[in-house]
N, C-alpha and C positions, 0 to 999 in steps of 0.2 A: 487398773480395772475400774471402767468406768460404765454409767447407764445414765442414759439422759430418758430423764420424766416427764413426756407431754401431757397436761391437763390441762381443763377446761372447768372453770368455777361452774358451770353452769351443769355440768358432768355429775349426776350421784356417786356414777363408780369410782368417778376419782377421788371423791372425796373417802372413802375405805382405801385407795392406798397413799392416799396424801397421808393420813392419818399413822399408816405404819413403815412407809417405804425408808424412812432415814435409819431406824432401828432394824428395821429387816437388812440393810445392806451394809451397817456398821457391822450385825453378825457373820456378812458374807465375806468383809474386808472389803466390798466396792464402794464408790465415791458418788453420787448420785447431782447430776445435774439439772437442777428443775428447766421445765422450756414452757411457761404459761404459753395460751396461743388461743385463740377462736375458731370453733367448730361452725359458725356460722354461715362465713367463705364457702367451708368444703363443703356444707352439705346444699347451699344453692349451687353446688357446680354439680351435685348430684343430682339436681331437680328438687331438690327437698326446702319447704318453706317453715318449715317448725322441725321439731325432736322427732325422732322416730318414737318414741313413745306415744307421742300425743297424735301424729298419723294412725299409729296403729294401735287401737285400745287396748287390746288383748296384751299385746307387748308392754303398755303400758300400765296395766295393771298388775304381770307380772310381777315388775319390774321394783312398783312399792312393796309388793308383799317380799319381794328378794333384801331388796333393800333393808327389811326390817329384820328380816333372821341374821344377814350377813352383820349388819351394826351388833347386833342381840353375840353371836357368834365372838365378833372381833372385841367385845363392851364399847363400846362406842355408843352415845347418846345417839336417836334419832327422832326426828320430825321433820313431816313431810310441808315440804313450804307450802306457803298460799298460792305462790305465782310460779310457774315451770314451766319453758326454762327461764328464768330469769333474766334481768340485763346485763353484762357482765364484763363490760366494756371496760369501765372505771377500774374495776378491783383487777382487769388481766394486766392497764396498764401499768399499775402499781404494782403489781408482780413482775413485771416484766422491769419497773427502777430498780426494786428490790433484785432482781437476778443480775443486775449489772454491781449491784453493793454485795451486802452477807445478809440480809435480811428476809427473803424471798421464800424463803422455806417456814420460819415460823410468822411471817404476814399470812401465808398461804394457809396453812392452818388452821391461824384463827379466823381466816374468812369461811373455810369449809365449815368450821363449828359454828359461827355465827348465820350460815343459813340453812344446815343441815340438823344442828343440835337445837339451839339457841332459836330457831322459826324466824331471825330477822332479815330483811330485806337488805340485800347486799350491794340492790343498785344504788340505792342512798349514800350520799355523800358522808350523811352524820355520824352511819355506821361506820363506814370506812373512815372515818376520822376517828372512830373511840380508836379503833383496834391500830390503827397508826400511835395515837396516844400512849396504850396502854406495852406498845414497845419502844416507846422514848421516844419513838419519831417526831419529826415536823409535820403536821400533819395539813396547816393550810400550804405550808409551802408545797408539799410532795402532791396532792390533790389540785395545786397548780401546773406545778409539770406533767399531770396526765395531758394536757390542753398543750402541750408544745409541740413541735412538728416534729421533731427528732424522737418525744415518746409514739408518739403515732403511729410514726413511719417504722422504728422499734419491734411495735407489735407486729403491725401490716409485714413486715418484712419476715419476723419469727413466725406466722401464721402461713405465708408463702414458704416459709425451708419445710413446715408439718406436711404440706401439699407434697411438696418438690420427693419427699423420704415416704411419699404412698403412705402416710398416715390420713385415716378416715375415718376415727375417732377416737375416744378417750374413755379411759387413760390408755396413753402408748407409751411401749419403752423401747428404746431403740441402743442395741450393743453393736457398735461400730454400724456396718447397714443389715444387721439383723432384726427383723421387729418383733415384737411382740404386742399383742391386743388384748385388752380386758384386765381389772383387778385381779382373776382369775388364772393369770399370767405372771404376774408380780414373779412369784417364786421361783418360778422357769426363768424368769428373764435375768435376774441376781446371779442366778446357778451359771447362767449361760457365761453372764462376762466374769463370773469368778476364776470358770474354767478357760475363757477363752486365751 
């Protein structure tokens, strides 16, 4: 029983189920596979040059006022960054080292809290070396291999399979080729490969 977890650092929603998806699915008995990836790509293949939030205000506005019941709801610290969406290049490719080791799920973490809780800037390399640090990692070494062609192509290629499985945004879960879209899905999507 397995669920693989598409997010996007640059994603508010994902970061409400980054935050509970390992404990939600140790209680379902499923196995949970992270797949960092860039929403970027898909949404210039959609036409789209920024977030749909910030295209559409309304939706955007929504969207903080949702964010702050759903954190408030879950207890989850929140704060609303300075810059949205974010760059999020660096932290997907060190997710994407991290999902090739064991590390990937609590890097992932602390990067959602460090730009959703904590207000810091996540394209920052300095950031992303404390939270490296602060999981024993190497952290110039690893902040090196984002810059290597094999991470690169890594990402590029995980962000091409999100496309390939009609994923079009984040968070997605996907149980065998069944999808599910939205934090608001989480639950449904667990149920789904517990039973399936």
């Amino acid at each position: 029983m397995k669920i693989d977890f598409w997010y996007e650092f640059a994603s508010t929603y994902s970061y409400l189920s980054a935050m509970r998806i390992e404990d939600a699915a140790r209680a379902k008995g499923v196995t949970v596979q992270w797949k960092p990836f860039l929403l970027g790509p898909i949404f210039n293949s959609q036409g789209w040059n920024d977030s749909p939030f910030n295209i559409y205000p309304a939706k955007g506005a929504y969207m903080w006022r949702d964010m702050e019941r759903q954190c408030a709801a879950y207890g989850l610290a929140f704060s609303k960054p300075d810059i949205f969406p974010v760059h999020s290049v660096t932290a997907a490719r060190l997710a994407w080292l991290g999902s090739q080791a064991d590390w990937c799920p609590a890097f992932s973490c602390k990067v959602y809290h460090a730009q959703f809780a904590a207000g810091l800037d996540i394209s920052d390399e300095g950031v992303l070396g404390n939270i490296l640090n602060d999981l024993n990692l190497p952290a110039d070494d690893l902040l090196a291999q984002t810059q290597a062609p094999e991470t690169k192509s890594g990402l590029r290629e995980q962000t091409e399979a999100a496309a390939a499985n009609s994923i079009f945004g984040a968070p997605s879960f996907l149980v065998g080729t069944e999808l599910f879209w939205g934090d608001d899905r989480l639950d449904a999507a667990l149920e789904f490969a517990r039973t399936a």
